[in-house]
MOPAC internal coordinates of N, CA, C and O (Angstrom, degrees):
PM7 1SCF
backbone

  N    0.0000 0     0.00 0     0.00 0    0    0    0
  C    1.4509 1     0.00 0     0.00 0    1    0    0
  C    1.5296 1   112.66 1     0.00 0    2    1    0
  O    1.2310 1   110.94 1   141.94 1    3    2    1
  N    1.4012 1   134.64 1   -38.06 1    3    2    1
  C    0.9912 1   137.00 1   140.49 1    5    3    2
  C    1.4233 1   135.94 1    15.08 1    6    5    3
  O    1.2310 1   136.48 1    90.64 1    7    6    5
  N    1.5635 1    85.70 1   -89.36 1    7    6    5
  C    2.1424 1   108.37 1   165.49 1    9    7    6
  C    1.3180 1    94.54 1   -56.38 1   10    9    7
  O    1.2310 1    99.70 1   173.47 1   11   10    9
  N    1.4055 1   154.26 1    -6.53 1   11   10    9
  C    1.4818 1   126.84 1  -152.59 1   13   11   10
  C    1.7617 1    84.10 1   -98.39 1   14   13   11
  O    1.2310 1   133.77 1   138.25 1   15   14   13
  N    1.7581 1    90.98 1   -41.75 1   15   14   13
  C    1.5578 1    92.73 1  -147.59 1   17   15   14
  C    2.2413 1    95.11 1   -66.29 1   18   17   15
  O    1.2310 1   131.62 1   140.25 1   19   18   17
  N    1.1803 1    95.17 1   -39.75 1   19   18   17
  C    1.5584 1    97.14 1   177.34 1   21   19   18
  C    1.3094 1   118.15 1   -53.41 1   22   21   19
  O    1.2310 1   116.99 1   157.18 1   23   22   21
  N    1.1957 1   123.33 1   -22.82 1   23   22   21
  C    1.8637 1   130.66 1   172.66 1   25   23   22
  C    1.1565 1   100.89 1   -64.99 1   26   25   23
  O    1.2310 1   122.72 1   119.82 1   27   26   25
  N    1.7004 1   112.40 1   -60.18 1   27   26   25
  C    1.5806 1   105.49 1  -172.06 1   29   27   26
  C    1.4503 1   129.67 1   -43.15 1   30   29   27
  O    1.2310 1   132.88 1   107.57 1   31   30   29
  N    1.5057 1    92.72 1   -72.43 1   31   30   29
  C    1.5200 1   105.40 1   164.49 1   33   31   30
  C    1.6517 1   143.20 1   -28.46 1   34   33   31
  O    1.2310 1   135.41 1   137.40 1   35   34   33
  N    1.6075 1    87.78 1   -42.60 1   35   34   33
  C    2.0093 1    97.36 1   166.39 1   37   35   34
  C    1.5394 1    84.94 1   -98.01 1   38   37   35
  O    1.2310 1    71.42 1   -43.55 1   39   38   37
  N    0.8734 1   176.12 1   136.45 1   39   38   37
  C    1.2150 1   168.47 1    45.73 1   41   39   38
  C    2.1945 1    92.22 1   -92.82 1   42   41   39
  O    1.2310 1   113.66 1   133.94 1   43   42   41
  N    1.4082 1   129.61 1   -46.06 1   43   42   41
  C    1.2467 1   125.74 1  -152.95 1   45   43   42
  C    1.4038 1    67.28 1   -88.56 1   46   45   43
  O    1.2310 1   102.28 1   104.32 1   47   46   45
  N    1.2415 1   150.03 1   -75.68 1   47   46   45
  C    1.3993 1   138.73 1  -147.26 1   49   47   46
  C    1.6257 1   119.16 1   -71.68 1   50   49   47
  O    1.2310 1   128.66 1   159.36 1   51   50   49
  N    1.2967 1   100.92 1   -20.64 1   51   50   49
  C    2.0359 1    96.50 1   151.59 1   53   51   50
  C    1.8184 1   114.79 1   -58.05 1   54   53   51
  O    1.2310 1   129.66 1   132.26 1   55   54   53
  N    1.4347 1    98.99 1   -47.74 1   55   54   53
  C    1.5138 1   116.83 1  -177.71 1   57   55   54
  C    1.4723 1   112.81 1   -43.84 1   58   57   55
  O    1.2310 1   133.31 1   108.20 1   59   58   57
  N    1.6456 1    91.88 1   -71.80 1   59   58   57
  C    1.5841 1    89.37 1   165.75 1   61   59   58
  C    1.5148 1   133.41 1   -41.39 1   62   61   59
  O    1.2310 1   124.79 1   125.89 1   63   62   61
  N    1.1842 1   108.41 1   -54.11 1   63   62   61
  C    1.1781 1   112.94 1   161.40 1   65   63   62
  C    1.4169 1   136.61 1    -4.50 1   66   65   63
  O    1.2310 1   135.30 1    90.52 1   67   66   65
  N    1.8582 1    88.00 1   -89.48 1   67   66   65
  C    1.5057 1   121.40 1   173.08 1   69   67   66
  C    1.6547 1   113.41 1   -50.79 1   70   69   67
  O    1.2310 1   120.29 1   146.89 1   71   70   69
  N    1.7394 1   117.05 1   -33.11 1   71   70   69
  C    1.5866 1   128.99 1  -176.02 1   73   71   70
  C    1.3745 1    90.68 1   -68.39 1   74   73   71
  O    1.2310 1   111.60 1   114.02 1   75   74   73
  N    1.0456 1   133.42 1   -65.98 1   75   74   73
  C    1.4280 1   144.48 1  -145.83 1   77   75   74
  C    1.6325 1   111.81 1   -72.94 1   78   77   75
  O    1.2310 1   115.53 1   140.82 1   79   78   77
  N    1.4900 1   126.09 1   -39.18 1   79   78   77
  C    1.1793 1   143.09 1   170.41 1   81   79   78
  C    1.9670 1   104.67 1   -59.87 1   82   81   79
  O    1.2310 1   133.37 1   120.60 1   83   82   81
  N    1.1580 1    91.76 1   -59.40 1   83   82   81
  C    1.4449 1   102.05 1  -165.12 1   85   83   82
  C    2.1057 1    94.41 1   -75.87 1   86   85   83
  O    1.2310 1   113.69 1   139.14 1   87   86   85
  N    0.4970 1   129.53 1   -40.86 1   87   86   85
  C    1.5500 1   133.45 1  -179.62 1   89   87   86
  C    1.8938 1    86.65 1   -63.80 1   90   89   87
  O    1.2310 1   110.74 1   134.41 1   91   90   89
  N    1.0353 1   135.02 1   -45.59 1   91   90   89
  C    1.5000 1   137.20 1   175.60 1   93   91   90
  C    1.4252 1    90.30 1   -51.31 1   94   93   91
  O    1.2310 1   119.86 1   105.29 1   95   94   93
  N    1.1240 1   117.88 1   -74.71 1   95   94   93
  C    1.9315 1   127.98 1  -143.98 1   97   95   94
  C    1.6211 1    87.83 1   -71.18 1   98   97   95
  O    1.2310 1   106.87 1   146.29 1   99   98   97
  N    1.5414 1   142.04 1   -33.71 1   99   98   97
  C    1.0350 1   118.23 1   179.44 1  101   99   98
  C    1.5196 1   111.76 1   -96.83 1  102  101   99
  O    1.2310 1   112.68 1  -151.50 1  103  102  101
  N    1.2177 1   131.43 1    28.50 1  103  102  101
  C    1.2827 1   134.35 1   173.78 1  105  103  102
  C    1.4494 1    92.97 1  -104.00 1  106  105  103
  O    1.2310 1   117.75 1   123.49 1  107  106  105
  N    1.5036 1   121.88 1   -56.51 1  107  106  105
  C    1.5273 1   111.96 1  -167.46 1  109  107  106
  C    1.6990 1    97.95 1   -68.39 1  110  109  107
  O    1.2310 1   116.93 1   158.89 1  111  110  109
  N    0.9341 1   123.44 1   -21.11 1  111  110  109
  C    1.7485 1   113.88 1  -166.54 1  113  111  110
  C    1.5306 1   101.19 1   -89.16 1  114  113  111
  O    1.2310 1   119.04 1   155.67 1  115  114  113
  N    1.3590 1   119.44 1   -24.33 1  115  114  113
  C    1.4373 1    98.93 1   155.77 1  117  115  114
  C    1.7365 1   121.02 1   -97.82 1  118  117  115
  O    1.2310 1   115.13 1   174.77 1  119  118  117
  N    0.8971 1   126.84 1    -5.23 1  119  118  117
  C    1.8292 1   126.42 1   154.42 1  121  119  118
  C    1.4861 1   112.01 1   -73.70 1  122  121  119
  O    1.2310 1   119.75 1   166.20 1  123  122  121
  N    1.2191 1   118.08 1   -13.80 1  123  122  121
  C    1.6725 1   116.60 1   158.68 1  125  123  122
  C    1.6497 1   110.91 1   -84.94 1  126  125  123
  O    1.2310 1   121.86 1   141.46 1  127  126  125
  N    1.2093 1   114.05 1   -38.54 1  127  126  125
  C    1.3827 1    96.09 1  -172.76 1  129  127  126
  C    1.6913 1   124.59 1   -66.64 1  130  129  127
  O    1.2310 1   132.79 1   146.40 1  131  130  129
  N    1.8490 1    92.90 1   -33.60 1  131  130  129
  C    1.2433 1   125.21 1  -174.87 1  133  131  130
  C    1.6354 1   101.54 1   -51.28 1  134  133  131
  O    1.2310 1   123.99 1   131.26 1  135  134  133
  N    1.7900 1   109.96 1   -48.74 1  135  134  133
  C    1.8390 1   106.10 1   178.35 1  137  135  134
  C    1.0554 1   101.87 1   -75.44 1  138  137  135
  O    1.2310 1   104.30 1   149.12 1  139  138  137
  N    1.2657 1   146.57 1   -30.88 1  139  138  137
  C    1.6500 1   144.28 1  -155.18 1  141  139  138
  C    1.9716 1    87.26 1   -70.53 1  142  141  139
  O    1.2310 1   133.71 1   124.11 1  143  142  141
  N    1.3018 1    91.11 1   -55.89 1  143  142  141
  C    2.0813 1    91.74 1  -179.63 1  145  143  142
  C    1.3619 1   124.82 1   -56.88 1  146  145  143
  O    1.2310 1   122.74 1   130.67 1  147  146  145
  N    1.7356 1   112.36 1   -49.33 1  147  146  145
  C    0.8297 1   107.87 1   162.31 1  149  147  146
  C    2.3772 1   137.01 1   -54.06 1  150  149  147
  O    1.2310 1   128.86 1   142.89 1  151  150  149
  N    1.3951 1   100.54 1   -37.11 1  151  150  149
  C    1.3569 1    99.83 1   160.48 1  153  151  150
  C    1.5844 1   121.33 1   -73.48 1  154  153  151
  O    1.2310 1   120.48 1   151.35 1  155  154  153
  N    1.1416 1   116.70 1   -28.65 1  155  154  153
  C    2.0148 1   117.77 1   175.84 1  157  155  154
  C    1.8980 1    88.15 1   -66.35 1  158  157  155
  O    1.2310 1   113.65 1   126.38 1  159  158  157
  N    1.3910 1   129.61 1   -53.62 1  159  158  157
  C    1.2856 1   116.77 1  -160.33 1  161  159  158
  C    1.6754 1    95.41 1   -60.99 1  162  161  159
  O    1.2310 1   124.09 1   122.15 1  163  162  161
  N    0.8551 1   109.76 1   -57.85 1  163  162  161
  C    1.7139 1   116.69 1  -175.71 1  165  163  162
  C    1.5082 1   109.42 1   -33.76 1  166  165  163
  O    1.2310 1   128.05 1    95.04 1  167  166  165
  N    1.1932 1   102.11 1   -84.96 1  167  166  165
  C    1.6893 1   113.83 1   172.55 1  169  167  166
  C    1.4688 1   105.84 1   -40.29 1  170  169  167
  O    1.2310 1   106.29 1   166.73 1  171  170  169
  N    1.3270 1   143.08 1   -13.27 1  171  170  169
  C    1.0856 1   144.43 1   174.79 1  173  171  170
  C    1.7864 1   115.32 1   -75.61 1  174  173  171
  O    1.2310 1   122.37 1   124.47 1  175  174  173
  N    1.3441 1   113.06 1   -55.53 1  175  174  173
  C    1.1335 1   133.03 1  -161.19 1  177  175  174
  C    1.5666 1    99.71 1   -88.47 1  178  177  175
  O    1.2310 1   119.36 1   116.10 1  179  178  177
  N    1.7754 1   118.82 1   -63.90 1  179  178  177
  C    1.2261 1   111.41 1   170.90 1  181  179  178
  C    1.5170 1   122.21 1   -31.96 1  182  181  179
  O    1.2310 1   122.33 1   123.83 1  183  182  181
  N    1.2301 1   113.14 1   -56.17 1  183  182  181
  C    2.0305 1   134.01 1  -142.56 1  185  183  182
  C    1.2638 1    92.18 1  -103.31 1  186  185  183
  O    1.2310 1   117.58 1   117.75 1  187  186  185
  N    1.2567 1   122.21 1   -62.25 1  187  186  185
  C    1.6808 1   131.21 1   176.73 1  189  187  186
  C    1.5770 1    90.22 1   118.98 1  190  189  187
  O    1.2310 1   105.23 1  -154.23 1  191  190  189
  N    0.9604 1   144.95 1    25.77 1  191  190  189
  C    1.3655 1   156.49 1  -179.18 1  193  191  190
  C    1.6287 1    88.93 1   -54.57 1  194  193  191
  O    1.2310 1   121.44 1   -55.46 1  195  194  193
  N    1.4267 1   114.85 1   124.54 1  195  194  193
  C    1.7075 1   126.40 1   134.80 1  197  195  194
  C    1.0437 1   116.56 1  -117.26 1  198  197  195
  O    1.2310 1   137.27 1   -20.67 1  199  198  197
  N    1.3251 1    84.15 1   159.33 1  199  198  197
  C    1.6851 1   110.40 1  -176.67 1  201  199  198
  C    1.8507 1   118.12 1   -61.78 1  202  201  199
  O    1.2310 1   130.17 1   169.81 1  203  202  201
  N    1.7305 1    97.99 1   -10.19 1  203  202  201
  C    1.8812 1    97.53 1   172.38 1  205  203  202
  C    1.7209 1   108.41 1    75.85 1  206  205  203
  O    1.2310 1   123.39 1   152.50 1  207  206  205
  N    1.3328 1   111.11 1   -27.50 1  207  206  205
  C    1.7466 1   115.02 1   166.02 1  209  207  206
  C    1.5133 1   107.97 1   -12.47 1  210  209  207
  O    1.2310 1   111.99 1   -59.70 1  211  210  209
  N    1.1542 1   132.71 1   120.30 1  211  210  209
  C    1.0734 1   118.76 1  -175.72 1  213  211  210
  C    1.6559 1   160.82 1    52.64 1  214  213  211
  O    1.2310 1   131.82 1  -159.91 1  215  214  213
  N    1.3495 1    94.78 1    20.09 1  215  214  213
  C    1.1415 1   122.82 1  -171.71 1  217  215  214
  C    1.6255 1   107.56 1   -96.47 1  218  217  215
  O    1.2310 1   120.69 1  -150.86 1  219  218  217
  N    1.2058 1   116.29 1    29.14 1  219  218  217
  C    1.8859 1   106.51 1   178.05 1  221  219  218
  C    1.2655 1   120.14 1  -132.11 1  222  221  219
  O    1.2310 1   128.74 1  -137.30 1  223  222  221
  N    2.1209 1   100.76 1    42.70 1  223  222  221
  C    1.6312 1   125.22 1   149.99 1  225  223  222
  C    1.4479 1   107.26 1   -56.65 1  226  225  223
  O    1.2310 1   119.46 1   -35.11 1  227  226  225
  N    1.3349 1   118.64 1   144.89 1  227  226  225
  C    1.1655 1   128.45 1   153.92 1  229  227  226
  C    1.5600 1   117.58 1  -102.91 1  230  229  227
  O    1.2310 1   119.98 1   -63.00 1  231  230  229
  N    1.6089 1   117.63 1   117.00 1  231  230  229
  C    1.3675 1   106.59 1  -167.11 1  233  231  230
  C    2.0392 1    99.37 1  -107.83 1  234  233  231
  O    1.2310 1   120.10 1   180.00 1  235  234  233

């Protein structure tokens, strides 16, 4: 019974691990997207920059 209880334990602290890493990588990947938006809005409003979406009427 021993080995069972020692599996668990490194098994919950891999877990943790793995929660804690990945809860990292999706915190920075949304605080990157968040500046990536925030500079396109900027450059938008300053410059008048569009995105061109639809712009390949011929008048």
């Amino acid at each position: 019974m021993p080995i069972e209880i020692i599996v668990i334990v490194a098994a919950l602290i891999i877990s943790w691990l793995v929660f804690t890493a990945f809860i990292k990588i999706v915190k920075t990947s949304v605080q990157t997207a968040v500046t990536i938006a925030a500079i396109v809005l900027v450059l938008q409003l300053v410059f008048g920059i569009q995105s061109g979406a639809g712009d390949y009427t011929d008048y």
